[in-house]
N, C-alpha and C positions, 0 to 999 in steps of 0.2 A: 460608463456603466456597462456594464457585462449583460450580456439578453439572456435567455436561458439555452437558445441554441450554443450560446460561447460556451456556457457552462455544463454540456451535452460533451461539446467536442472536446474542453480540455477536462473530463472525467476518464473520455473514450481514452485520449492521450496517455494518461496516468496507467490506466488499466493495461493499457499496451507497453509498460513501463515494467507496469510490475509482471507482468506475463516475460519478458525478456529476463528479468533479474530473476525470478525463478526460475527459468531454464539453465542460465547459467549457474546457480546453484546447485541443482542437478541433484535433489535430494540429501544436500549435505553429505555426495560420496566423496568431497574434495577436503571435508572438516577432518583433520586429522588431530587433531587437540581441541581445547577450549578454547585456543584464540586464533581463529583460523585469518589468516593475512594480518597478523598483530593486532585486531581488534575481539576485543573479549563479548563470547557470544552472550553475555547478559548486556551491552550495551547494543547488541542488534534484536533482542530482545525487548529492551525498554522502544525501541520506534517501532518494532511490529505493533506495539503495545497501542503506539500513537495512530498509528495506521487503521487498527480497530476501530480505535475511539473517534475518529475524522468519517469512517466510514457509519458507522454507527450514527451518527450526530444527520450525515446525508440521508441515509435511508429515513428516520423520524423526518424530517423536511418534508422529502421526498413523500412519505407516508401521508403527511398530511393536506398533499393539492388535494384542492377540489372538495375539500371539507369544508 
């Protein structure tokens, strides 16, 4: 079972993840079309999507210690 430390650090992790994949994206000056490296930006779309929704679901968790 995961402590809540585990689940501190692999947030941190994640976060540190998506800070590098953003960089590398680099504002979308490298998207030259809709399907930038053969994958079509409504399917990087649909996991931002998810990415919200996973974040969103932690924060209410989160929201709720200590109630």
């Amino acid at each position: 079972m995961q402590s809540s430390t585990d689940f501190i650090d692999s947030l941190a992790h994640e976060h540190a993840r998506l800070g590098r994949l953003l960089q590398v994206i680099d504002s979308g000056r490298w998207w030259t079309t809709s399907e930038p490296g053969r994958v079509k930006v409504e399917a990087l779309t649909e996991q931002a999507t998810r990415i919200k929704d996973a974040i969103d679901a932690i924060e209410e968790a989160v929201g709720q210690l200590g109630s």
